[in-house]
C-alpha positions as CSV (number, residue, x, y, z in Angstrom):
1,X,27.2,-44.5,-12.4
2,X,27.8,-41.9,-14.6
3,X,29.3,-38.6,-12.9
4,X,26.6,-36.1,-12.7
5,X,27.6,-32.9,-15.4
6,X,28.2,-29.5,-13.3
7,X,24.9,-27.2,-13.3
8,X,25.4,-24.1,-15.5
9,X,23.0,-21.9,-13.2
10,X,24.5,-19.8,-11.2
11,X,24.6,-20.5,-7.6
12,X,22.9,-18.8,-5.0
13,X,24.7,-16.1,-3.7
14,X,25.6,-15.9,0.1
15,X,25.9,-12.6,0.1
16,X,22.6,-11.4,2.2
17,X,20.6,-8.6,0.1
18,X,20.8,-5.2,1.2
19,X,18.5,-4.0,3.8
20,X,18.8,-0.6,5.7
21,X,21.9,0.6,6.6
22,X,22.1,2.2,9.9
23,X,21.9,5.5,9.2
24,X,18.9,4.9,6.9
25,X,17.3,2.9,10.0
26,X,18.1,5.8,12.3
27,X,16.3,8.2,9.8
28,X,13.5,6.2,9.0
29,X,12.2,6.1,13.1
30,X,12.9,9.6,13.5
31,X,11.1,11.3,10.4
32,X,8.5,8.4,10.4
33,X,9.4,8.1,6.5
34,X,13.0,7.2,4.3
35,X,13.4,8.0,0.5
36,X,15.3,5.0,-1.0
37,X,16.4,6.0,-4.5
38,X,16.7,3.8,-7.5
39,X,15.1,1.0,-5.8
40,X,14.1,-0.6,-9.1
41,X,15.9,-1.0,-12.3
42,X,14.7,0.7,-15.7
43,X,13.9,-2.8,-16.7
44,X,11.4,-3.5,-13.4
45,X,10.3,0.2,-13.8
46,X,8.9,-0.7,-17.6
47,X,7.8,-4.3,-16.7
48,X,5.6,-2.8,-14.1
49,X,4.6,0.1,-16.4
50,X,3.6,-2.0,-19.2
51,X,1.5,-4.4,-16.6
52,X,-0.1,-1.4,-15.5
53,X,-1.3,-0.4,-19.1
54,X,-2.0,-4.1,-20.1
55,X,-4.4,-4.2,-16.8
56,X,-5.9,-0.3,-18.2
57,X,-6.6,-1.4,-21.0
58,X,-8.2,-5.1,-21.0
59,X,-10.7,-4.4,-17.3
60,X,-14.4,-5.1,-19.2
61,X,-16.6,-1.9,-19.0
62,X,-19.4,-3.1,-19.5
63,X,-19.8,-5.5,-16.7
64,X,-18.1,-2.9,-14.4
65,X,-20.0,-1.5,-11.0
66,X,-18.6,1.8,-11.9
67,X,-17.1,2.3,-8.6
68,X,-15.3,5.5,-8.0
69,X,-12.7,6.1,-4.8
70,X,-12.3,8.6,-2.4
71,X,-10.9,9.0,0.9
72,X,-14.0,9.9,3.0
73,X,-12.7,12.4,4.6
74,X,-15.0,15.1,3.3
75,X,-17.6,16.7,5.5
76,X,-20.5,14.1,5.2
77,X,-18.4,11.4,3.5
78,X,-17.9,7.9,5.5
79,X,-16.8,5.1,2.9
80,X,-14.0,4.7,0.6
81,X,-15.8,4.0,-2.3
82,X,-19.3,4.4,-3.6
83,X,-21.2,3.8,-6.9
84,X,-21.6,6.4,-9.9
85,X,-24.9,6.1,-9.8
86,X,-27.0,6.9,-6.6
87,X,-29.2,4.8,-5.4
88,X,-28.7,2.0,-3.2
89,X,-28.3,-1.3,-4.7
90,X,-25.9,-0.1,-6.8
91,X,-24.4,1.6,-3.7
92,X,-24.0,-2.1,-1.9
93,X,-22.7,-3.5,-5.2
94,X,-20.4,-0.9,-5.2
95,X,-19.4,-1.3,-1.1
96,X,-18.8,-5.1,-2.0
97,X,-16.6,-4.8,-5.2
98,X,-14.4,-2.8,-2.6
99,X,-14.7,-4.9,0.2
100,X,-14.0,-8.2,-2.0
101,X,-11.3,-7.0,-3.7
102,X,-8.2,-7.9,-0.8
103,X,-7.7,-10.8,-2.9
104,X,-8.9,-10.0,-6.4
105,X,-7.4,-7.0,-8.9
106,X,-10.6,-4.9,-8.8
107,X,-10.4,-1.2,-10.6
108,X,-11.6,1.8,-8.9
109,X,-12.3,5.5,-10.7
110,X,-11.3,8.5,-9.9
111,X,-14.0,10.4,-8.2
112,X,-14.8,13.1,-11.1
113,X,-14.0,10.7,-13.8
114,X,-18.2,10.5,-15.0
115,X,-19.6,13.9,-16.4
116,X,-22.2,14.4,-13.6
117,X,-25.9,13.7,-13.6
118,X,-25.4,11.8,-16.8
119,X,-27.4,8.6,-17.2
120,X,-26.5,6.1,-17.8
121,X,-22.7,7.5,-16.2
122,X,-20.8,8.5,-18.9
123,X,-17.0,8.8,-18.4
124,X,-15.3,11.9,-19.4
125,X,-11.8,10.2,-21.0
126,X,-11.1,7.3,-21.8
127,X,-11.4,4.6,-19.0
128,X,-7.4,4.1,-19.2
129,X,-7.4,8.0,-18.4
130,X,-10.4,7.5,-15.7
131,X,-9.3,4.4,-12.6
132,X,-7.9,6.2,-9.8
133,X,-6.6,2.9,-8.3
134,X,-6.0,-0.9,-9.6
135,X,-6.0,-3.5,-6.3
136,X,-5.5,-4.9,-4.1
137,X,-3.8,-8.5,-4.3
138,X,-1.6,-7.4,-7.5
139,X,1.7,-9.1,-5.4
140,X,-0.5,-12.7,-5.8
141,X,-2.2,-12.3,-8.7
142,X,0.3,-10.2,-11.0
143,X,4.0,-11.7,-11.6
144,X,5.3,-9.0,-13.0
145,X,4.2,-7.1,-9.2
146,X,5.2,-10.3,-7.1
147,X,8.4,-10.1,-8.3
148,X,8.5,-7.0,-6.9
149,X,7.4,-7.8,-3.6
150,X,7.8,-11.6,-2.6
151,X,11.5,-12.7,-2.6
152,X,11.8,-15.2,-5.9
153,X,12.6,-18.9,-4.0
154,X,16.0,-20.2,-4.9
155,X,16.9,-22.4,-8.1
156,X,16.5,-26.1,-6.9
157,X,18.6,-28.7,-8.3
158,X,15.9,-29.8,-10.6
159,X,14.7,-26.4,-12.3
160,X,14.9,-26.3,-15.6
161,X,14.8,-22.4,-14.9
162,X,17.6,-20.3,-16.7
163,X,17.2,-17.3,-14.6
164,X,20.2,-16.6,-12.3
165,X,19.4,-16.5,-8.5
166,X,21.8,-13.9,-7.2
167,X,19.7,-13.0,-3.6
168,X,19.7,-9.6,-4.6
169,X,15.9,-9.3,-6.2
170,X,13.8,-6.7,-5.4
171,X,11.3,-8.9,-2.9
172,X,14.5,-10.2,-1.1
173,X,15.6,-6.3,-0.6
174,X,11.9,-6.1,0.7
175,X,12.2,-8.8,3.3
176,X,15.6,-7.8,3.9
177,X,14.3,-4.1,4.9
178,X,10.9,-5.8,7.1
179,X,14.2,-8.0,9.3
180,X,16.2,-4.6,9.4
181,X,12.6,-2.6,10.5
182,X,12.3,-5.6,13.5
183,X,9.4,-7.7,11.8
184,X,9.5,-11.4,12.9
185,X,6.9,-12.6,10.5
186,X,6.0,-9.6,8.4
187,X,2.6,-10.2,5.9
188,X,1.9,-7.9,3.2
189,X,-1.4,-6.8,2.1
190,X,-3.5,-4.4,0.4
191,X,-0.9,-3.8,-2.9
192,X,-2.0,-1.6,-5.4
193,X,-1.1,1.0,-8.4
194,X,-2.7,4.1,-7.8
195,X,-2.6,6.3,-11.0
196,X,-2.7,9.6,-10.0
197,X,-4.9,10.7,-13.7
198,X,-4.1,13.6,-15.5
199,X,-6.4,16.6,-14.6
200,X,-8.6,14.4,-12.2
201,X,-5.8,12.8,-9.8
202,X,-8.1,13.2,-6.8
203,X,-6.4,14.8,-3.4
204,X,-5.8,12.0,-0.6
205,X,-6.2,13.9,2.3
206,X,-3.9,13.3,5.9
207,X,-4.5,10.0,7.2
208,X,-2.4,7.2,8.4
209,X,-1.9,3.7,7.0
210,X,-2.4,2.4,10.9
211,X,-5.9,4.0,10.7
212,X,-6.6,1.7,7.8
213,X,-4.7,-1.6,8.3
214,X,-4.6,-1.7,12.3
215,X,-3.0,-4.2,13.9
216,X,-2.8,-4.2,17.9
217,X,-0.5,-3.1,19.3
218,X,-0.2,-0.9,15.3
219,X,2.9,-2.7,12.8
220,X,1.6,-0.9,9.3
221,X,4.7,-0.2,7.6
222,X,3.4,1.6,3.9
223,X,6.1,0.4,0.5
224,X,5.4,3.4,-2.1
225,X,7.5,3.3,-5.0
226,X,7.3,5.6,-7.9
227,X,7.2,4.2,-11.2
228,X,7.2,7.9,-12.9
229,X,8.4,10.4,-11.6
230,X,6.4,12.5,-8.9
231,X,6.6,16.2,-8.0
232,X,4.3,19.0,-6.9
233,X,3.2,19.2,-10.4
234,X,1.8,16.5,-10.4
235,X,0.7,15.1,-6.6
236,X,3.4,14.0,-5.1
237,X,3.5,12.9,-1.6
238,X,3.6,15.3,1.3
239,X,4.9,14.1,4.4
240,X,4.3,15.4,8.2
241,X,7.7,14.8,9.3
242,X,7.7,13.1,12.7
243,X,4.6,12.9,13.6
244,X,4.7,9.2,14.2
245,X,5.3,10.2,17.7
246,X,3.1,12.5,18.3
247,X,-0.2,10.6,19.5
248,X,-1.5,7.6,18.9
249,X,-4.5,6.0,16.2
250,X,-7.5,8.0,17.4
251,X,-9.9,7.1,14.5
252,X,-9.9,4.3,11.9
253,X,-11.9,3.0,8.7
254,X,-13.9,0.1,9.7
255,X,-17.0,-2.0,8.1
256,X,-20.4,-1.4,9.3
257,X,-22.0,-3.2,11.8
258,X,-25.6,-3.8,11.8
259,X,-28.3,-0.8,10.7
260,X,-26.7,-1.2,6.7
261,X,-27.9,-3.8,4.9
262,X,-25.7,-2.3,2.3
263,X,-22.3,-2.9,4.5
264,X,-20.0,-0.7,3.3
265,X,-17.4,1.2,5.4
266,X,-17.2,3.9,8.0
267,X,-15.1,6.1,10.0
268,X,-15.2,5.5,13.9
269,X,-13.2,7.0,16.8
270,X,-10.8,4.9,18.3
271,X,-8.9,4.8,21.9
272,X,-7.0,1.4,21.3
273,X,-3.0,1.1,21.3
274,X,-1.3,3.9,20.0
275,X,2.3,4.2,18.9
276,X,4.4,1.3,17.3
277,X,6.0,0.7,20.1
278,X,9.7,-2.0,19.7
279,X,8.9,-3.5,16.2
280,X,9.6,-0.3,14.0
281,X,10.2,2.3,16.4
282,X,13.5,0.6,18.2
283,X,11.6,1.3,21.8
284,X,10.6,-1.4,24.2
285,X,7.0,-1.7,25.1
286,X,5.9,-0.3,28.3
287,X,3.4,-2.4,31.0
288,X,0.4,-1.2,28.7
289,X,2.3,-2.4,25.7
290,X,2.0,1.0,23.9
291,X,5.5,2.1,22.7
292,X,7.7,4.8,25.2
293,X,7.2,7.5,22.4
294,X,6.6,11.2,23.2
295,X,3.7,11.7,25.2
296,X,0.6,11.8,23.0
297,X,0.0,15.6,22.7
298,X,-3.9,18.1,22.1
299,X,-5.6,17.1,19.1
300,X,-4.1,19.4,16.0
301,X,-5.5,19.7,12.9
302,X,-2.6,19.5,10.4
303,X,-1.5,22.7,8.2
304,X,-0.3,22.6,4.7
305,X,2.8,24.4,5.7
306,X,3.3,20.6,8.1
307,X,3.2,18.6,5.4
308,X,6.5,17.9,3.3
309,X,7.1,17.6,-0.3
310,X,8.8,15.0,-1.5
311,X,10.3,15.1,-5.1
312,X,10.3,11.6,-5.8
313,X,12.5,9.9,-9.2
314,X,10.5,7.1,-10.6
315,X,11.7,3.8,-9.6
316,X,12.7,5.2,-6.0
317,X,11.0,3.4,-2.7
318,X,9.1,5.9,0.1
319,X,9.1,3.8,3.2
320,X,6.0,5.2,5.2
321,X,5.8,4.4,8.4
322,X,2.3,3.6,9.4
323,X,1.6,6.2,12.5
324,X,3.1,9.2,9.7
325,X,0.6,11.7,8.5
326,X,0.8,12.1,5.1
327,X,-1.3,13.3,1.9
328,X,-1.5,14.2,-1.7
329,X,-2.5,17.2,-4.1
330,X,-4.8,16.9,-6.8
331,X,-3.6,16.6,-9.6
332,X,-4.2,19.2,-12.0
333,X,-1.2,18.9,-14.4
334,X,-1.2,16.9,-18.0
335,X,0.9,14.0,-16.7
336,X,0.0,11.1,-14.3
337,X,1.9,10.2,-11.0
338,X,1.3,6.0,-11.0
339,X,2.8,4.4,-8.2
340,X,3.2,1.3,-6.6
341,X,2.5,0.4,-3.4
342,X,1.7,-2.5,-0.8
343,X,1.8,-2.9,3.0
344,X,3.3,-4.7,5.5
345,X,2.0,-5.8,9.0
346,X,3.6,-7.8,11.5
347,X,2.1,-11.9,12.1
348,X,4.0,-13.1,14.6
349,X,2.2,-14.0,18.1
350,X,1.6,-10.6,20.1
351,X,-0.2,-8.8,17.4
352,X,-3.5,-8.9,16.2
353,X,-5.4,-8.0,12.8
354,X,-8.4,-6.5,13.7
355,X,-11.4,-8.1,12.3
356,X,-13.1,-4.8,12.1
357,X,-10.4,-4.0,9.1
358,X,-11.9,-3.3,5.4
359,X,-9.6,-5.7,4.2
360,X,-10.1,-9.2,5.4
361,X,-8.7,-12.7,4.4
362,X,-10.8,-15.1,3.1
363,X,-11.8,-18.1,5.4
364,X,-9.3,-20.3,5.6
365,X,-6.6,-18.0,4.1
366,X,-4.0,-15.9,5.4
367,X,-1.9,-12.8,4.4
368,X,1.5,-13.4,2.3
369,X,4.5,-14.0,4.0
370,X,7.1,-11.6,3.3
371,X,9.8,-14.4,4.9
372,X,8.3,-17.7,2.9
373,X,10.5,-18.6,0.9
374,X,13.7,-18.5,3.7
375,X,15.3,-15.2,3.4
């Protein structure tokens, strides 16, 4: 037999990818948030930038529901999305573009992106200039993005692949932060550019991923990573430091039951499990299996002065855990603030989605595995 010829790819590396250090770790469960900087390379930061304006720009208009986002967190508001035009079939067309959309790359405006009372809705810029958000399964759907957040399996002996496999890409950094955070079969969901639009970047007022994405006993840990740069010009984020321990998830965004033909979303008050407990916190659970926190303190409605603004270079990660408050500003200057950002939530036996969630997996399918491909 003829000797086999040595493989010119580069062998995997042993070497385990960076995670947190200790210090970061210790930051990251006192603050409730860690600023990672230089996360991605210029190169990732312009693939992802150019996927971004590739998706802007070839989304069909026409056959668009005209969906605009918004927080619901306005006086009278209780979706996350609604229709351009009011009246309600467009309104449950609307509600189901957003609630279909976990595993499709759907495009959502920003809330004053149509010149009001036109008719048909006429957008004020360009519709590049106009979506407030593009989601939310961009880490399946978009390779450019899942490279960014699923760890790239290992060469096999019969790729005819060139790349080099060094165990140092950006989705096995990502995996290697959920094993440093305590996640035993972290699943990520709901990923997403949010775009931030010149002039119109709506505000996203103080919530918390948990109330969104909850998972009992909660696991929501938020990736944000800036792929321009983000200051107060512009709507950066503003972070309640530490108040991941101050009380538990007391209200969260649900789907309708019953009384709306239209579906759609709502906000409800909630007295389920509270604080994060072991998995990202580093406390055990007590007999109630709510984490030994602070004790949950009176109901506070948050100040500005609270919040925390972060400066944040582009290509830098924000971890955000999901009990933090935290918020934007509009934005009213002449530059965007696009940023990409997906979720992570713990699988493993103990914890359970709540089928109440906006997001829900198709029948028969389940929410990517951070650990897959055997990092």
């Amino acid at each position: 037999y003829a000797r086999a010829k040595p493989s010119s790819q580069a062998k995997p590396s042993n070497t385990p990818p960076p995670g947190l250090t200790p210090t970061q770790l210790a930051s990251f469960r006192e603050n409730g948030y860690l600023v990672i900087p230089r996360f991605l390379s210029n190169d990732e930061i312009s693939s992802l930038l150019q996927t971004t304006h590739t998706l802007l720009n070839d989304f069909p208009l026409d056959s668009h529901p005209l969906t605009c986002f918004t927080t619901g967190d306005e006086p009278g508001d209780d979706a996350d999305q609604y229709s351009s035009t009011n009246n309600s079939k467009a309104k449950h067309i609307g509600d189901q573009y957003f609630l279909t959309s976990g595993n499709k790359i759907h495009f959502f405006f920003e809330p004053d992106a149509f010149i009001p009372s036109s008719s048909p809705p006429q957008l004020r810029k360009s519709k590049t200039l106009s979506i407030n958000k593009i989601g939310h399964a961009l880490h399946v759907l978009s390779p450019p993005f899942a490279r960014a957040t699923i760890p790239t399996p290992p060469p096999t002996s019969t790729s005819t692949s060139t790349e080099t496999h060094t165990g140092t890409t950006t989705g096995a950094r990502n995996a290697a932060i959920a094993r440093d955070l305590g996640f035993r079969d972290p699943r990520v969901l709901q990923s997403m550019v949010i775009c931030k639009q010149p002039g119109i970047g709506a505000a996203v007022h103080p919530h918390k991923d948990s109330e969104f994405l909850y998972t009992d006993p909660p696991s929501a840990v938020g990736w944000w990573i800036a792929l321009q740069d983000a200051g107060t010009q512009n709507g950066t984020l503003g972070v309640w430091r530490g108040s991941h321990r101050r009380g538990y998830i007391r209200r969260r965004l649900v789907r309708c039951l019953g009384g709306r033909a239209d579906g759609g979303t709502e906000f409800v008050q909630w007295d389920g499990a509270g604080l994060a407990g072991e998995l990202v916190d580093g406390d055990d659970d007590d007999a109630d299996g709510n984490g030994k926190g602070e004790e949950e303190e009176e109901p506070y409605v948050p100040r500005d002065e609270d919040f925390e603004l972060l400066e944040v270079s582009a290509g830098s990660l924000v971890l955000i855990h999901g009990n933090v408050l935290h918020q934007s500003e509009r934005n009213t200057s002449d530059i965007s603030r696009f940023a990409y950002t997906f979720h992570v939530i713990e699988g493993a036996e103990g914890w359970t989605y709540d089928e109440r969630n906006w997001l829900q997996p198709e029948p028969g399918e389940g929410f990517t595995r951070l650990y897959a491909q055997g990092y």
